[in-house]
N, C-alpha and C positions, 0 to 999 in steps of 0.2 A: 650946629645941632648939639642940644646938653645929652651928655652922657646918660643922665637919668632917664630922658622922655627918648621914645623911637621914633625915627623916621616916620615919615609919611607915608601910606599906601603908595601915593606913587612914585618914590624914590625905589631906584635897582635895587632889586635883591641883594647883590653882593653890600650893599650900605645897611641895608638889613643884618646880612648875616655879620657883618662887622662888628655892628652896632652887639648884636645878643652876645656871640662869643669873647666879648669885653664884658659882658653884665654876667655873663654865666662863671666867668672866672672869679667874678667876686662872690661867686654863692660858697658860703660851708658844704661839706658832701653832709646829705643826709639824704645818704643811697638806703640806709635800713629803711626810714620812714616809707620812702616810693615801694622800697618791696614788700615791705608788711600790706602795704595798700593794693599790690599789683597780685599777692599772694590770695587774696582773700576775692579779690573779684575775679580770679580763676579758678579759684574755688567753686565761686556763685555760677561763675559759665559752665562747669560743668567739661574743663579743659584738663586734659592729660600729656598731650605734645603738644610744647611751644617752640615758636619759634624768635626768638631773640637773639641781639646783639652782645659784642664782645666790646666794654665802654671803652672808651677815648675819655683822656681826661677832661674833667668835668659834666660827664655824661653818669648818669644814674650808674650803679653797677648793681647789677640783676642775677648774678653770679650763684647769691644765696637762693635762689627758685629752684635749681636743681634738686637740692635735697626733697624738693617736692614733683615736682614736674621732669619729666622726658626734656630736655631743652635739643632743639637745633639749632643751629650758626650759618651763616652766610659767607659766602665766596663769589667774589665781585668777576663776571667775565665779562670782557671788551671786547675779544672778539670769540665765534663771527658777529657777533652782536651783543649791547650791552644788556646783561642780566644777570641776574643773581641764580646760586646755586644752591642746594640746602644739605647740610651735613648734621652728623651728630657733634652734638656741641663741644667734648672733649677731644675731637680729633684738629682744632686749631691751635697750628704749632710753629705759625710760621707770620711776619708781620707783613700787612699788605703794604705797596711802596704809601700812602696814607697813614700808615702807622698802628693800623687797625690787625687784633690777630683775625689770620684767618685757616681755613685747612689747607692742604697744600693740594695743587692741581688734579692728583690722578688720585684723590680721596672719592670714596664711594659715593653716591646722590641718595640723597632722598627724596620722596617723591610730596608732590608740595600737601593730594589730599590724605595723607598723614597729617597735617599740622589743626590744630586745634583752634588755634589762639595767636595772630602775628604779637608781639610789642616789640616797639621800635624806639630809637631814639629820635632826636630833633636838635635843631640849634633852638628851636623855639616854636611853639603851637597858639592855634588861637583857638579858641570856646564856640566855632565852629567845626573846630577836628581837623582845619589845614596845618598841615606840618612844614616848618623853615625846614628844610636839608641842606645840603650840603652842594647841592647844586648839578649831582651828576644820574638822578634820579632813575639811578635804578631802582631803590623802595616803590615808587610810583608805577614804573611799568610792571614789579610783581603785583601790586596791589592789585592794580585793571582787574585781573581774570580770578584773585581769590576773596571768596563770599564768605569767609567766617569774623570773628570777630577781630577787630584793627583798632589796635589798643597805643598811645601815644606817649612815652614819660617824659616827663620834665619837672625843674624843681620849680618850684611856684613863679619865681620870677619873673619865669619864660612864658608860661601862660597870661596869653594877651588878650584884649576883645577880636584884635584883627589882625592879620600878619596877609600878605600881597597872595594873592591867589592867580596863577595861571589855569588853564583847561585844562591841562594832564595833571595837575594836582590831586589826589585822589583822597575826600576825606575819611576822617577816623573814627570810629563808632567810640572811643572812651579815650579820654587825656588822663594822667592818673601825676598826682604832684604827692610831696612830700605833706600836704595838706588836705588834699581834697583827693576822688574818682566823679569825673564828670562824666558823665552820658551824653552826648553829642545828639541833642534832638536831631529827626530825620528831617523834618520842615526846614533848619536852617541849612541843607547842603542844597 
């Protein structure tokens, strides 16, 4: 397999996610680009609390939205079941064993219909709105039950025509690159 071209639809994921997080290391960070882009169509939506991530190297850093936006952060829970929890974004202070900050256990909730606005990360998105994760998808089980807007970043490279789609995949209404804000027609989920 060349480094440059990806996999096939149907090689595993994990050859997938290989494949991107080798190509995503090669990108320059132009995490400003993504937020001036991500900044301005939260604007247009008409969002106040967002909820976003705390970057992993080579993942956008979104950090600069605050000074505009209410942000929340995520806390990853296993048991009794996997889900995600939602906090105010300053209160993570602690690295999850993933490497990721997150707030610490006994941090206060928030409640998910406060959120405005999800944006998320990805190892890599397609022009359908499927998002590569990470593989432990909890993103996907919050998605299921929230109906606001579900916003995907990536730096251009990672925006593909097609990336491998399972059923609990849940697509994304906007992929937003240091180039482009795509709108994810409804027709093609």
């Amino acid at each position: 397999m060349s480094h440059d071209l990806p996999p096939v639809l149907s090689d595993p994921k994990p050859m997938w996610r290989s494949w991107a997080l080798k190509l995503r290391a090669e990108q320059p960070d132009r995490s400003g680009a993504v937020a001036q882009h991500v900044t301005s169509l939260l604007r247009e939506l008409g969002a106040g609390t967002v909820l976003t991530y705390h970057a992993l190297n080579g993942e956008p850093d979104l950090r600069s939205l605050g000074s505009e936006f209410r942000l929340l952060t995520t806390r990853a829970r296993v048991r009794p079941e996997r889900r995600l929890t939602l906090h105010e974004w300053n209160t993570a202070t602690e690295r999850s064993p993933v490497g990721v900050m997150q707030p610490p256990r006994d941090t206060p909730q928030i409640n998910s219909s406060e959120v405005d606005a999800v944006v998320l990360p990805g190892i890599a998105f397609d022009r359908r709105g499927i998002r590569l994760g990470y593989g432990g998808g909890f993103y996907d089980r919050f998605l299921e039950g929230y109906t606001g807007p579900k916003i995907g970043v990536t730096f251009a490279a990672l925006l593909l025509d097609e990336v491998p789609r399972e059923p609990h995949d849940v697509p994304l209404d906007w992929i937003v690159t240091e180039a482009e804000t795509l709108r994810v027609p409804p027709l093609d989920r």
